[in-house]
VEXTISE-683945 format. One record per residue (C-alpha): residue in one letter; x, y, z. Coordinates in steps of 0.05 Angstrom, whole numbers, padded with zeros to 5 digits, always signed. Layout:
! residues N
aXYZ...
This chain:
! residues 753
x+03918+02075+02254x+03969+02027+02252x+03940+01983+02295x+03863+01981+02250x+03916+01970+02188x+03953+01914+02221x+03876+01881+02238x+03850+01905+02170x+03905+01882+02123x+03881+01840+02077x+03823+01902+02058x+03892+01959+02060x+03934+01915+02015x+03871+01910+01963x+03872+01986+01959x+03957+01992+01965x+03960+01939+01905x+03906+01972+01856x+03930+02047+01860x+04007+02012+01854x+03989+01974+01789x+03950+02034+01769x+04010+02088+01780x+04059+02029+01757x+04026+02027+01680x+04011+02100+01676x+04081+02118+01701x+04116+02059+01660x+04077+02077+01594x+04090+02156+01604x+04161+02139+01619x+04172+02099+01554x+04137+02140+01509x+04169+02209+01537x+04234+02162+01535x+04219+02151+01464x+04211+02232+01443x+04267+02254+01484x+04317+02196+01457x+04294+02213+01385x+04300+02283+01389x+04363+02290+01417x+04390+02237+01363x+04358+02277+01312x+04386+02340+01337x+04457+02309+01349x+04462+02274+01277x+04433+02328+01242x+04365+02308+01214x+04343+02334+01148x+04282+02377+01145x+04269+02358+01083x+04281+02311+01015x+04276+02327+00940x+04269+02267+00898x+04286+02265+00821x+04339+02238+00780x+04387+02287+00807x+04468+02310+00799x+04514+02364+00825x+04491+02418+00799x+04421+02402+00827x+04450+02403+00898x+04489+02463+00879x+04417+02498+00866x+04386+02475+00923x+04438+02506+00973x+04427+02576+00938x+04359+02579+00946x+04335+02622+01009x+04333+02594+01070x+04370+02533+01055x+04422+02524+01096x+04455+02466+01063x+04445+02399+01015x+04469+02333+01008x+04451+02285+00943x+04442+02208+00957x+04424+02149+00913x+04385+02091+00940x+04388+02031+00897x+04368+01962+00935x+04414+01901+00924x+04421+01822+00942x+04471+01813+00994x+04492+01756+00938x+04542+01716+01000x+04484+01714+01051x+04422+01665+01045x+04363+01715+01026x+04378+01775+01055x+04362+01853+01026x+04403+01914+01032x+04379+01985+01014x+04449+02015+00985x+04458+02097+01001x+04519+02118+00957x+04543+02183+00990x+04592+02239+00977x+04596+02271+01039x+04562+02261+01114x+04551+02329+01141x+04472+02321+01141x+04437+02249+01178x+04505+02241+01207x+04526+02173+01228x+04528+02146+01295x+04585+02098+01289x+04580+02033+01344x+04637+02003+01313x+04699+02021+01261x+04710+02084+01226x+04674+02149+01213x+04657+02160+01132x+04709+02178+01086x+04685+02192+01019x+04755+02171+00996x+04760+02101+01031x+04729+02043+00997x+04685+01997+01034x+04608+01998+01077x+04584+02026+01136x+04526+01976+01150x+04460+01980+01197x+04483+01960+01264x+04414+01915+01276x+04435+01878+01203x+04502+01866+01235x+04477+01832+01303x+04419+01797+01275x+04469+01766+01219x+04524+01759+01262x+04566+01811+01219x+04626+01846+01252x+04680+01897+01226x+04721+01867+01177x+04677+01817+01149x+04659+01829+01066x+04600+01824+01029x+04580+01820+00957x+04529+01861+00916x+04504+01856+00844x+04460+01927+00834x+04441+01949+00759x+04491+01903+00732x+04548+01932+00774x+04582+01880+00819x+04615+01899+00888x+04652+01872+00936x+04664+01917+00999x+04692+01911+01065x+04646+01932+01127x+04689+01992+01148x+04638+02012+01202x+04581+01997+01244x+04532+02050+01239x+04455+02084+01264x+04431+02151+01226x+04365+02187+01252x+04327+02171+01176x+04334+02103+01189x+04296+02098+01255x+04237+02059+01229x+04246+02023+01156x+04214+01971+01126x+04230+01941+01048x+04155+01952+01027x+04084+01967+01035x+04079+01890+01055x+04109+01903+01121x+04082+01930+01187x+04148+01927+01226x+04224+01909+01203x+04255+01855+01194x+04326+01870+01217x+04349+01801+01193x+04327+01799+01128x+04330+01876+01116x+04378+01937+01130x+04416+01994+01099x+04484+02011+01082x+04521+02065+01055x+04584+02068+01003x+04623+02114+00979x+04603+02149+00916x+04665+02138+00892x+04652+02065+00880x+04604+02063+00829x+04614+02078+00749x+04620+02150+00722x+04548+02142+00694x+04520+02122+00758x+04536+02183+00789x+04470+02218+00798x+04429+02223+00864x+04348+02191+00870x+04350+02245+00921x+04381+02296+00960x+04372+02319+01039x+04360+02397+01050x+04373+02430+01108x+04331+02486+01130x+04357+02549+01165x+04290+02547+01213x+04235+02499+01218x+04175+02553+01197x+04214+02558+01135x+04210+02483+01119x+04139+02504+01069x+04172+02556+01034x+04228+02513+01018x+04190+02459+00989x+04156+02510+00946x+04213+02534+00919x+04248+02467+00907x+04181+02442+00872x+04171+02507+00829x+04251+02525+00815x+04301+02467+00813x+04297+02431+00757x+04293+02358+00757x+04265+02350+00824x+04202+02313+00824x+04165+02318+00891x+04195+02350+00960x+04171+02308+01018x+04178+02325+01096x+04229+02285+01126x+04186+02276+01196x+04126+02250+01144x+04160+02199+01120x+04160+02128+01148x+04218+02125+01187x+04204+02184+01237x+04126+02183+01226x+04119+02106+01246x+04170+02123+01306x+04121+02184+01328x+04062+02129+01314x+04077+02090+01362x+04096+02154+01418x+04023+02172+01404x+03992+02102+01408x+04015+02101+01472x+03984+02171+01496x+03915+02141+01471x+03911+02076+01507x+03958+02092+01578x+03888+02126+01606x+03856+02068+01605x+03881+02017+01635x+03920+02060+01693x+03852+02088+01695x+03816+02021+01702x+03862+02005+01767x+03854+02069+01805x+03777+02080+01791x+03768+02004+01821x+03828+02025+01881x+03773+02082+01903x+03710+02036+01897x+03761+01996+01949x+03774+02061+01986x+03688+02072+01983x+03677+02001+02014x+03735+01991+02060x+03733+02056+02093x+03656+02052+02102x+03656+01978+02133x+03706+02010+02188x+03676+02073+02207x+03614+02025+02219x+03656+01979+02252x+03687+02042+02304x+03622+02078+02312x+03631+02059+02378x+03693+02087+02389x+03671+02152+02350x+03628+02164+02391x+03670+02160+02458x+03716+02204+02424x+03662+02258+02407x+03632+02260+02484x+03713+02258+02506x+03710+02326+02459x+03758+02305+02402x+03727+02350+02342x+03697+02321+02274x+03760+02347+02247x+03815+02310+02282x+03773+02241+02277x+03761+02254+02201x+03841+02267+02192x+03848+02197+02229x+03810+02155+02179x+03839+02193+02122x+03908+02187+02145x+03888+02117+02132x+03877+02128+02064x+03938+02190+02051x+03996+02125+02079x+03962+02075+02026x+03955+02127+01967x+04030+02154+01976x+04054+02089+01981x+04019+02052+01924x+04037+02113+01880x+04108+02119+01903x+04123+02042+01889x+04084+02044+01829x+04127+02109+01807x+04191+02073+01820x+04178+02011+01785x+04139+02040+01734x+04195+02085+01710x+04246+02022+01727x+04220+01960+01703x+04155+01967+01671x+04181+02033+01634x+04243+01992+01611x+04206+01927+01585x+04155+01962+01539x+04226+02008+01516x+04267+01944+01507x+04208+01917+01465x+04189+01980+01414x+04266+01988+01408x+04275+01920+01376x+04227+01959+01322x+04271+02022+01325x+04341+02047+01312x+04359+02101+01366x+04425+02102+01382x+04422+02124+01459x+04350+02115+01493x+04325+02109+01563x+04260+02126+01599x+04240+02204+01616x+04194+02217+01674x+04153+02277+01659x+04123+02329+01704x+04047+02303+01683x+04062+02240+01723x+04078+02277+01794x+04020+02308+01775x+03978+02245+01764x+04011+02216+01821x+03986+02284+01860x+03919+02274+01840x+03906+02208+01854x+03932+02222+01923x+03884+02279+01937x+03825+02240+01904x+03839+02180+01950x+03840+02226+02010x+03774+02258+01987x+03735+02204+01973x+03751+02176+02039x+03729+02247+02071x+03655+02229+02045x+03655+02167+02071x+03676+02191+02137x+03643+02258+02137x+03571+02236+02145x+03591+02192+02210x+03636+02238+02243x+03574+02301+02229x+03524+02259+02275x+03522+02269+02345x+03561+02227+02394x+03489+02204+02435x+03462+02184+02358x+03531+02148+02337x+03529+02107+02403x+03468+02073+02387x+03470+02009+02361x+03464+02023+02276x+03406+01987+02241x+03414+01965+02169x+03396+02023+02118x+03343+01984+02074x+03286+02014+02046x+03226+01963+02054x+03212+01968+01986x+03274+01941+01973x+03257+01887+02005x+03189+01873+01983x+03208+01827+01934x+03229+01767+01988x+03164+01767+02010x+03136+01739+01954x+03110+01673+01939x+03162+01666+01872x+03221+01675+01933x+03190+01635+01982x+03201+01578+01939x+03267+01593+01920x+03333+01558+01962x+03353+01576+02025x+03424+01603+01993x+03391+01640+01936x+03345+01680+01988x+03401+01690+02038x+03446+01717+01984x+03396+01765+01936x+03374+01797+02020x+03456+01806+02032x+03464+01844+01963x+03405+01881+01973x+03432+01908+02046x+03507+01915+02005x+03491+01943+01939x+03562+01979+01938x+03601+01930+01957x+03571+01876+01908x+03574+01939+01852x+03645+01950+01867x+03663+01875+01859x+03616+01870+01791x+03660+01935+01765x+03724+01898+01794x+03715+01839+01753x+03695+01864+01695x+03756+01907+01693x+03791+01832+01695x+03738+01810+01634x+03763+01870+01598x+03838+01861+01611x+03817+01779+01577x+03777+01802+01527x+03838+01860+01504x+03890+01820+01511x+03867+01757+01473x+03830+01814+01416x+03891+01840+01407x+03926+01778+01390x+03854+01755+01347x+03854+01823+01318x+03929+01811+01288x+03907+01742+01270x+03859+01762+01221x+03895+01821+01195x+03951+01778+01176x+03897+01728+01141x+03863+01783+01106x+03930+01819+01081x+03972+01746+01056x+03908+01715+01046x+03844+01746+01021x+03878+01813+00991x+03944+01780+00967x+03929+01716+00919x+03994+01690+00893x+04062+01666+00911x+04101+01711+00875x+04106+01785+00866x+04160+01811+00809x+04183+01884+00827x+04200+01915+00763x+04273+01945+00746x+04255+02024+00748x+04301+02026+00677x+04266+01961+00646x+04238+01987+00572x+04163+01975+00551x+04191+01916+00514x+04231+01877+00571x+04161+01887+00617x+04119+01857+00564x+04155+01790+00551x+04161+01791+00633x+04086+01781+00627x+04082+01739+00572x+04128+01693+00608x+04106+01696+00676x+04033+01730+00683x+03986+01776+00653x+03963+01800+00725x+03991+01870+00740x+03991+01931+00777x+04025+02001+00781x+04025+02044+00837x+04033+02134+00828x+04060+02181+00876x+04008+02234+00873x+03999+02294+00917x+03916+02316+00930x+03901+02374+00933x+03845+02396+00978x+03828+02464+01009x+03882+02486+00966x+03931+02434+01010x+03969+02388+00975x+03980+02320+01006x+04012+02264+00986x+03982+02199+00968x+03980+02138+00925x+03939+02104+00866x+03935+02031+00856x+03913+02025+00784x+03900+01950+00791x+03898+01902+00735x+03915+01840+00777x+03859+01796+00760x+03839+01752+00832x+03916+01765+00848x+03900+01827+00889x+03834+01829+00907x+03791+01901+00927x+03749+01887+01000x+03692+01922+01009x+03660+01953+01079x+03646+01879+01101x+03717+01852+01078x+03688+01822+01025x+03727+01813+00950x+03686+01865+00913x+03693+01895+00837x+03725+01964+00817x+03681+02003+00776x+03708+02024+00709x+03676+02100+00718x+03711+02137+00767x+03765+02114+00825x+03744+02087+00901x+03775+02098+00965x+03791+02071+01031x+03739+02080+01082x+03791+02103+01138x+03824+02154+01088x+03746+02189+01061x+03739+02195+01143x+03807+02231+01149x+03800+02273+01092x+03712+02281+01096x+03707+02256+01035x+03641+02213+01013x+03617+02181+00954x+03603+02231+00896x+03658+02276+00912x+03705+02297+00861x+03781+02293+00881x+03837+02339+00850x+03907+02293+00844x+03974+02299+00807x+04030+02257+00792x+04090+02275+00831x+04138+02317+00785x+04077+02328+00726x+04047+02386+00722x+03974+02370+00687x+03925+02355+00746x+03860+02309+00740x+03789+02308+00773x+03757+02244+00785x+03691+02224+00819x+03703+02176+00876x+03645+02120+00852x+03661+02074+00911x+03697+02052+00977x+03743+01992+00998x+03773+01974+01060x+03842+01962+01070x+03879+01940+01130x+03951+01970+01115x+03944+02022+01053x+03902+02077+01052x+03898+02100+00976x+03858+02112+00915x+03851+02049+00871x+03828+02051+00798x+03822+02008+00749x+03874+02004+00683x+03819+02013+00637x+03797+02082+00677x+03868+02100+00681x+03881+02096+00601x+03818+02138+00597x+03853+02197+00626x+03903+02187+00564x+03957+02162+00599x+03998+02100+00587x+04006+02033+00629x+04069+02002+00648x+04066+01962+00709x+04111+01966+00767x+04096+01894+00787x+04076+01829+00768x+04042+01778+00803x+04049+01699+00791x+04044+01633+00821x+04089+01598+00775x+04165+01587+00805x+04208+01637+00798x+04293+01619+00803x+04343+01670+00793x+04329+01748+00792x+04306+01762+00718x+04331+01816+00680x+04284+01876+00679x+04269+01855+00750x+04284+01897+00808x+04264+01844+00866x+04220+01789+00881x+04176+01775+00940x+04150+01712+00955x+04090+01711+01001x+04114+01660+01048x+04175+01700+01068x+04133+01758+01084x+04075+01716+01125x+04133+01686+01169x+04165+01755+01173x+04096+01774+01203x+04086+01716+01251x+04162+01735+01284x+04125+01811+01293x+04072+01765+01329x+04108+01727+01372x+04146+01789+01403x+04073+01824+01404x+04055+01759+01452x+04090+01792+01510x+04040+01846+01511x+03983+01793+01510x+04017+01759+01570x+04023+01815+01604x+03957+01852+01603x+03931+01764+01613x+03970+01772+01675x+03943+01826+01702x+03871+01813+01687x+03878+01757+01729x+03919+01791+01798x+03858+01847+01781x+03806+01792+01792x+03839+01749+01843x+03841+01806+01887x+03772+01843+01883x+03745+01776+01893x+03787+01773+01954x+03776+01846+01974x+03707+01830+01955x+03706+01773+02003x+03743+01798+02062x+03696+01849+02073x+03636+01794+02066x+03660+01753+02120x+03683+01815+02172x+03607+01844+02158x+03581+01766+02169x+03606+01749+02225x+03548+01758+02263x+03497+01720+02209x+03547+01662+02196x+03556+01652+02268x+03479+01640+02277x+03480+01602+02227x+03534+01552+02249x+03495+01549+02321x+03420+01539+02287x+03462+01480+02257x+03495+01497+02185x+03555+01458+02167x+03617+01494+02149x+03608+01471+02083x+03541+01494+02076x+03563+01563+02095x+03615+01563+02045x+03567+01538+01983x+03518+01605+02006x+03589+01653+02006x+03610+01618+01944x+03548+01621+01898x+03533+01701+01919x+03617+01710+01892x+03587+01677+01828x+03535+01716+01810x+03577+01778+01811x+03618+01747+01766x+03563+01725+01722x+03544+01786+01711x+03603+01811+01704x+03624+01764+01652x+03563+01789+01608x+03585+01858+01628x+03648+01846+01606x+03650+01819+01544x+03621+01877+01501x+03653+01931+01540x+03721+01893+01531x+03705+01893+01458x+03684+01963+01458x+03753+01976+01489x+03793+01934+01448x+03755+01976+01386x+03774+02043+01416x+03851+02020+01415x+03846+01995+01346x+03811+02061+01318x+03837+02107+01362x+03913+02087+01375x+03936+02059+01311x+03956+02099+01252x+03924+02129+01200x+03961+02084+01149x+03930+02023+01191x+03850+02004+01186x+03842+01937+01221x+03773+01921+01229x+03770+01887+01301x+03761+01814+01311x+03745+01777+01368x+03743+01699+01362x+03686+01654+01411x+03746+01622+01431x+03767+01684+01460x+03701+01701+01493x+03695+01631+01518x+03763+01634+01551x+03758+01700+01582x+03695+01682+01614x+03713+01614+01643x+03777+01649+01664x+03749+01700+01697x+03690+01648+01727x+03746+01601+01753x+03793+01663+01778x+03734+01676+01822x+03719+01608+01838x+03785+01589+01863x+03790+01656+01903x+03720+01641+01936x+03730+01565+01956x+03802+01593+01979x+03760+01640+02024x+03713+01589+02051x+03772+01568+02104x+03753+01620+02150x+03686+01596+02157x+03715+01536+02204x+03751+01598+02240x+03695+01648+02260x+03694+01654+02345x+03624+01644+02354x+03622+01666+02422x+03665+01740+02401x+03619+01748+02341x+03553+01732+02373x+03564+01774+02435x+03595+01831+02395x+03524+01871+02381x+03506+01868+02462
C-alpha cells in the first residue's frame, strides 16, 4: 500500500486535498454557527434576557402591575430616547435611562457595575473601541431639550443589544457611528420620568403567550407586547446561525462528491494497472476479501486523514475566521467555536462512503477469476460508440481532434469527473463574484432607485400638528408615516408595518421587475416575499390593527411591490384618510441643505452617510468573496491535475508510439492540452447557470425573511469566471505537458508484452 501511494501520489493527494477542504468548510461553518448558539445562549442565560417587552408611555405603577400578573416573575421599565453625542463629529447614541439592572444585566469590560445612585454612562463597548473612548473620558448630550454631560463610568455588553442598527436603512451596524448607553434614571427631570417600555420576565418559557395576553388585554397604557427573541437584535443574530445551516451543504458537499469521483477514477486506473498482480495473488490463494481490504485500505488512510485535518483546521482556523468576521456584526461578550456531534458524524460518513465506493470499484475485478484477470484487458468500448470516427465528417477532421474525441470516448468517467470538477470551480467564480454583484445592486436599488433625496427629517415623536406642517412648508411637501400593526391571520396576530407613502418620486414603489411603479388609491399592496410567507395573493382581504388601538380594518390587497430590505404593506395617504384616520407624517424627505437639528425634529439622515456606511459592510463582506475565489481556483487547479495525471499514466503506451512514429514533444502536448480544454469548455457553459442557480438558492433560501434581493449577476462576472476558469486549466495543462519529454519509451512500450 504504501509503496502504490508513494508511486501514485500525485492521484492520493487529489483525493486527500478534496475530502480535507470538504470536511475543513463543513466542520469550520458548523463550528461557527454552533459557536454562535452556544455563546449567545449562555450570555443570554448569564445576563438574564427578557422574555418579553411592553411598549407604551409607561411609569411605576405600570411595572408594579406587570409583576402581579401571573406568571411574571419580575419587570423592569426603560426609556429609550436617541441623542447627538454633541462633542464627537457625527456620531448617534440610543440613551436607556434605567432604575435598576436585575433583568439584561450588564457585562461590564471595563469600570463599574450600575448604580442607580451614581451619576454618569455605561457605554457600548464596540462605540468605545471604534471611537477610541476609554473610562473616564465625558461626553455631551442634548435629548428633548435636556442637556447632559456624563462621565463614562463603565464599559459595557447586554444580551438585547447583540445585533442593533439606528434604522430600517441599515443591514448591519455601524459601531462607529452608532451604539447605546445607559444612565441613571436619576438624571433626567421629574417629568421625564416615565418608561417607552419595560422588560418582563417570565416564570417559564410556554408561559411567554399567556403573558403577552394578559399585558395586552389588562395593563393599562401598554400598547403592543413584542417577543424579545423576535426582535432585531436576537432575530438578526439567529439569522445569520440559520444562513449558515442553509448554505454549509453545499459547498462541503461540492468538495467531497468531486473527492469520490477522484476515489471512482483513481482507484479504477490501479486495479487495471495491478490486474496482473491480482491475479498472482488469487492462483497464490489470497481470497477476494483480503485483496478488496488492500485497495480499500487505500482509500480508509486518505478518508481519515483528509477528514481528520480538515476537522482540526476547520474547527481552528476556518471556524475562527468566519467567527472573527460575524462578531464584528455582533455583541457577545464571551464566544468561541462549538464542535457538534453531527460533524463526527459527517466526518463518519464520509469515511464509510469513501471506503464503499472504492469496494465497487474493486469488487467487480477481484470477483473474476485469476486465469480471466491474467489476460491481457482490452478496452471496454462498445462499437457503436465508436461508429462515429468512421465517418467521412471525422475523417476530415485534425489529427488531435480525432485522437482526443476516441480517448474520451474509451474514458467517459474520467473526462465526466473532470467536467463535474471544474464546474464545481465555475460555480465557486460565478458565487463568489454574484455575491459581491448581488450586494452591488441591492445597494443601488435601496440609495438609489427606492431612496430619491439627500435628506430624510425624522420627526420629534412630541412635535404638534402645527410644528410638522411649517417643517413641510419649509423644507418639503414629500412625506411618509410608517404604523406598527399586528395581522391577524388564522386567528394569529403578527406584527407588521404600513408605509402610507406620500413621498412624491422621493421614495419610489418597485414592482416584480424592479421597476418604479404607481400605488393604487383602492386598497393597499404588498411585498412579493411577505404574500409568499404569509400565502397571500392578489384579491385577498387582510385583517390589521394599530398597535395599542382597538378598532381593526379589512383591506383588499390590489397589488404587489418588491422590496429588497422591508417587507410591509404600503398604501397610499389618500387610501389611508379613507379609513377616517388622520395623517401626520413621521418623516420628511428633501434635497434642500439641512444645518443644525430643527426643532420638532428627532434626527436627520443624509443618504450619503448611509451609502458609505454600506460600502464599509462591503468591504468586510470581500473576504468571503476572496475566499470562496480562492478556492474555486485550488478546486480547478487540481482536478485538472488529477485529471491529467491519470491521462498521462493511462497514455503511456499511445504517447510513446507516438513519439517513435515521429511526434514532437510539442505536438504531443498541443493533443493533451486541447482534450483539457474542451472539458473545460463545457464546463464553463455548465457552469455558469448552475452557479447562478446556486448563487439564487443562497439568496432565497439563506437570507432572511426581512431581506428580498433579487439576484444579479453582471457579464463581467460571467466573462471573468469563465476566462478564469479557461486559464486555471490552461496553465495546469501546459504545466503538465513537461512529462511528455520524460515518458521511458522503451518501459512503456514493452509494458503490454
Amino acid at each position: 500500500m504504501l509503496r502504490d501511494m508513494r508511486k501514485n501520489f500525485s492521484q492520493f493527494i487529489t483525493i486527500f486535498l478534496m475530502l480535507f477542504i470538504g470536511m475543513m468548510a463543513y466542520s469550520g461553518i458548523k463550528a461557527y454557527m454552533t459557536g454562535m448558539e452556544v455563546s449567545a445562549d449562555k450570555y443570554y442565560a448569564d445576563n438574564n434576557l427578557q422574555d418579553l417587552d411592553a411598549f407604551g408611555k409607561l411609569n411605576d405603577d405600570t411595572v408594579a402591575d406587570i409583576k402581579k400578573t401571573e406568571h411574571v416573575q419580575n419587570a423592569e421599565g426603560k426609556l429609550t430616547v436617541l441623542a447627538e453625542v454633541k462633542n464627537l463629529d457625527s456620531r448617534d447614541l440610543q440613551l436607556n435611562f434605567i432604575k435598576s439592572n436585575n433583568i439584561s444585566k450588564f457585562h461590564v469590560v471595563d469600570g463599574e457595575a450600575f448604580d442607580n445612585n451614581k451619576s454618569g454612562i455605561w457605554l457600548d463597548e464596540y462605540f468605545a473601541r471604534n471611537n477610541d473612548l476609554k473610562v473616564g473620558d465625558t461626553l455631551k448630550f442634548d435629548t428633548n431639550g435636556v442637556k447632559l454631560e456624563e462621565k463614562i463610568v463603565g464599559l459595557i455588553y447586554t444580551p438585547d443589544h447583540v445585533g442593533y442598527v439606528k434604522d430600517d436603512t441599515e443591514i448591519f451596524p455601524t459601531h462607529d457611528k452608532y451604539g447605546y448607553a445607559y444612565i441613571s434614571q436619576n438624571e433626567l427631570p421629574e417629568a421625564m420620568r416615565f418608561y417607552s417600555s419595560v422588560m418582563v420576565d417570565v416564570e417559564n418559557e410556554d408561559d411567554r403567550s399567556a403573558v403577552k395576553t394578559a399585558l395586552t388585554d389588562n395593563i393599562d397604557g401598554v400598547v403592543s407586547v413584542v417577543y424579545t427573541k423576535d426582535q432585531y437584535s436576537a432575530a438578526s443574530y439567529q439569522g445569520e446561525i440559520d444562513e449558515g445551516k442553509t448554505y454549509v451543504g453545499i459547498f462541503s458537499g461540492l468538495f467531497i462528491a468531486i473527492a469520490l469521483l477522484c476515489v471512482v477514477t483513481t482507484m479504477a486506473r490501479i486495479v487495471r494497472k495491478d490486474c496482473m498482480q491480482i491475479g498472482a495473488m488469487k492462483a497464490l490463494g489470497f481470497t477476494d476479501g483480503r485483496i478488496a481490504w488492500h485497495y480499500i485500505s487505500y482509500a480508509l488512510l486518505l478518508a481519515i486523514l483528509g477528514t481528520s485535518v480538515g476537522l482540526l483546521l476547520g474547527y481552528f482556523w476556518f471556524g475562527n475566521f468566519f467567527l472573527d468576521m460575524q462578531m464584528t456584526y455582533f455583541e457577545v461578550a464571551e464566544y468561541h467555536t462549538v464542535t457538534s456531534w453531527d460533524v463526527w458524524l459527517v466526518m463518519a460518513l464520509v469515511i464509510v462512503a469513501t471506503c464503499f465506493t472504492c469496494y465497487l470499484v474493486v469488487r467487480s475485478y477481484v470477483r473474476q477469476p485469476a486465469a480471466e484477470i491474467l489476460r491481457v484487458e482490452r478496452p471496454k468500448v462498445k462499437s457503436r460508440n465508436l461508429r462515429f470516427t468512421t465517418s467521412k465528417f471525422f475523417s476530415k477532421m485534425s489529427f488531435s481532434t480525432r485522437w482526443n474525441i476516441r480517448d474520451i470516448i474509451r474514458n467517459k468517467a474520467r473526462t465526466i469527473a473532470g467536467v463535474v470538477g471544474v464546474v464545481g470551480c465555475m460555480l465557486l467564480l460565478v458565487c463568489g463574484f454574484g455575491i459581491k454583484d448581488t450586494m452591488n445592486n441591492y445597494l443601488e436599488t435601496e440609495l438609489s432607485v427606492i431612496n430619491n433625496y439627500k435628506y430624510r427629517l425624522n420627526i420629534a415623536e412630541d412635535a404638534t400638528p402645527k410644528r410638522i406642517n411649517e417643517l413641510m412648508d419649509e423644507y418639503s411637501h414629500n412625506s411618509s408615516k410608517t404604523l406598527a400593526v399586528e395581522v391577524k391571520k388564522d386567528g394569529e396576530l403578527k406584527l407588521n408595518s404600513i408605509l402610507i407613502n406620500d413621498s412624491g418620486d422621493a421614495v419610489r414603489t418597485l414592482d416584480k421587475d424592479w421597476k418604479p411603479m404607481d400605488i393604487p388609491e383602492d386598497g393597499v399592496i404588498i411585498t412579493q416575499k411577505l404574500a409568499e410567507n404569509e400565502g397571500l395573493k392578489l384579491g385577498d382581504e387582510i385583517e390589521w390593527h394599530v398597535m395599542g388601538e382597538k378598532e381593526y380594518y379589512r383591506t383588499k390587497i390590489v397589488g404587489m411591490n418588491r422590496d429588497p430590505q422591508n417587507q410591509n404593506i404600503t398604501m397610499t395617504r389618500k387610501f389611508y384618510e379613507s379609513l377616517g384616520r388622520e395623517y401626520l407624517p413621521d418623516s420628511i424627505y428633501t434635497d434642500d441643505e439641512v444645518g443644525d437639528l430643527p426643532k420638532g425634529v428627532a434626527s436627520i439622515q443624509n443618504i450619503d452617510a448611509i451609502r458609505d456606511g454600506m460600502n464599509m459592510m462591503l468591504d468586510t463582506m470581500m473576504s468571503m468573496v476572496v475566499l470562496l475565489v480562492v478556492f474555486a481556483a485550488l478546486l480547478g487547479a487540481i482536478i485538472v491535475y488529477n485529471m491529467g495525471v491519470l491521462s498521462f499514466t493511462e497514455k503511456d503506451y499511445q504517447f510513446s508510439t507516438l513519439k517513435v512514429l515521429g511526434f514532437s514533444d510539442r505536438k504531443i502536448g498541443r493533443v493533451f492540452i486541447q482534450q483539457n480544454l474542451w472539458v473545460a469548455i463545457v464546463a464553463i457553459i455548465i457552469g455558469l447557470p448552475v452557479g447562478y442557480a446556486v448563487t439564487d438558492f443562497i439568496f432565497k433560501e439563506a437570507i432572511e425573511d426581512s431581506y428580498d434581493f433579487g439576484v444579479f449577476v453582471t457579464l463581467s462576472t460571467c466573462l471573468i469566471s469563465a476566462l478564469g476558469t479557461f486559464l486555471v486549466s490552461f496553465i495546469v495543462s501546459s504545466w503538465l505537458t513537461r512529462r511528455v519529454a520524460k515518458i521511458d519509451m522503451v518501459k512503456s512500450l514493452k509494458a503490454n508484452e
